[in-house]
C-alpha positions in Angstrom: -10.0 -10.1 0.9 -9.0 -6.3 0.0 -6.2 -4.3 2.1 -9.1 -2.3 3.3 -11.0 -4.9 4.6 -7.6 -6.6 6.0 -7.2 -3.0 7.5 -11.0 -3.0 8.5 -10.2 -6.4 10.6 -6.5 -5.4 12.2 -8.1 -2.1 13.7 -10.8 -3.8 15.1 -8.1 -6.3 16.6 -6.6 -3.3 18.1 -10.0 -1.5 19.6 -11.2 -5.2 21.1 -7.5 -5.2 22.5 -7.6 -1.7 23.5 -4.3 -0.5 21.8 -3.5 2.8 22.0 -3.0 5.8 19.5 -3.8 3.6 16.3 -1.9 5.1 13.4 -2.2 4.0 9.6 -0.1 5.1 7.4 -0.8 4.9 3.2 2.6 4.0 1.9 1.6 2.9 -1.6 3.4 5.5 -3.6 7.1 5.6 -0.9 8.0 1.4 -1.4 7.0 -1.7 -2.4 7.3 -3.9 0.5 3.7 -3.1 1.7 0.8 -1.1 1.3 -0.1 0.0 5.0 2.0 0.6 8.3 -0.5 0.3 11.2 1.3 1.6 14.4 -0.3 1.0 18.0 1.2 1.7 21.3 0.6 -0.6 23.9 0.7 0.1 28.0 3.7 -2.9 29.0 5.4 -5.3 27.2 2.6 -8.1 28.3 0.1 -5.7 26.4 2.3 -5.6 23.0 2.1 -8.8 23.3 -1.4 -9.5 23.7 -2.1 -7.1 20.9 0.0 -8.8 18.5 -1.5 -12.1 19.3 -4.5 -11.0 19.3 -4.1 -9.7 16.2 -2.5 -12.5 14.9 -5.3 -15.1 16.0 -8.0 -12.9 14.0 -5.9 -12.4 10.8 -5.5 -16.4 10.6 -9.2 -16.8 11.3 -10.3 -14.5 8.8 -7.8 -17.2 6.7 -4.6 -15.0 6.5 -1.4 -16.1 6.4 1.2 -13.9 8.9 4.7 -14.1 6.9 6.7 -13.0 10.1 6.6 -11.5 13.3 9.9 -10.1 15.5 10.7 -8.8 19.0 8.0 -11.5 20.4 11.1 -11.8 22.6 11.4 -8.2 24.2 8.0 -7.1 24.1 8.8 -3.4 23.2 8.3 -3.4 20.0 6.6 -6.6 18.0 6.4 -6.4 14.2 3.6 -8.3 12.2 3.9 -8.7 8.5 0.3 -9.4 6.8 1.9 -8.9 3.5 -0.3 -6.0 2.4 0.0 -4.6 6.0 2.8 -4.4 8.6 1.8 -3.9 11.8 3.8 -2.3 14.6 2.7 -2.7 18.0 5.3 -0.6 20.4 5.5 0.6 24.4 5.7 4.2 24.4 9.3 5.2 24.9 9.7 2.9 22.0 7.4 4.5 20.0 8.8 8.0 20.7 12.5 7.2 20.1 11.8 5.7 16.5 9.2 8.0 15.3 8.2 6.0 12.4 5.1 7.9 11.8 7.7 11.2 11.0 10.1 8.8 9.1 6.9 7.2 6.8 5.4 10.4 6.3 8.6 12.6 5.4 7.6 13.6 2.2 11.2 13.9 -0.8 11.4 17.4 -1.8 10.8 16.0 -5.7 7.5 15.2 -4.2 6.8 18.5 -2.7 8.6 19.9 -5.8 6.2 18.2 -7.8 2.6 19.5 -6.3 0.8 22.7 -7.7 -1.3 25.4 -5.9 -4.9 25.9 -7.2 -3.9 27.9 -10.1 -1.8 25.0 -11.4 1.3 26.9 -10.7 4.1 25.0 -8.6 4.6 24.9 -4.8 8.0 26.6 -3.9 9.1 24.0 -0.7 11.1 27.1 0.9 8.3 29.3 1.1 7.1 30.1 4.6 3.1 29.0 4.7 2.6 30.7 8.2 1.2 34.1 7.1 
């Protein structure tokens, strides 16, 4: 089965669950240990829980195999490695304090360094885009 469909399956984990503030994050082209972070917040540490099981029992029905899974423990945040996804379910406060949607999506200033405008001409990073 693709990522996408992998991905496909995992969000619909989360709706059925009712996870809140589903993120994916594409990080293909920043490392090589996967090829999607899927963040979700759940309401109590019970909740994270039951999202990452529930998760977990439709990823091995679909015949996935999970690699890992930590914090099962604690409850505030649980960590799922699918291989090509790694799935973060997290209570709010937890979520808030590690920001791993800022820290995935910080983009090196080679990067920005690299992009061009519309003319083909390139982006200057220090240049203020507010008007």
């Amino acid at each position: 089965m693709s990522t996408e469909k992998l991905q496909a399956l995992v969000e619909q984990a989360l709706d059925d669950i009712k996870a809140d503030d589903v993120q994916v994050i594409d990080v293909r082209d920043t490392t090589s240990i996967t090829d999607l972070m899927i963040i979700a917040t759940g309401s109590s540490t019970r909740h994270v829980r039951s999202v990452a099981d529930t998760v977990i029992e439709k990823v091995k029905k679909a015949g996935y195999k999970i690699l890992s899974m930590e914090g099962e423990q604690a409850c505030d945040w649980v960590l799922v490695d699918i291989g090509d996804i790694v799935l973060h379910v997290m209570l709010p406060d937890v979520r808030e304090f590690y920001a791993l949607e800022k820290l995935w999506t910080v983009r090196s200033e080679e990067q920005v360094a690299d992009q061009e405008n519309e003319n083909g001409e390139p982006l200057d990073p220090d240049r203020d885009m507010t008007g």
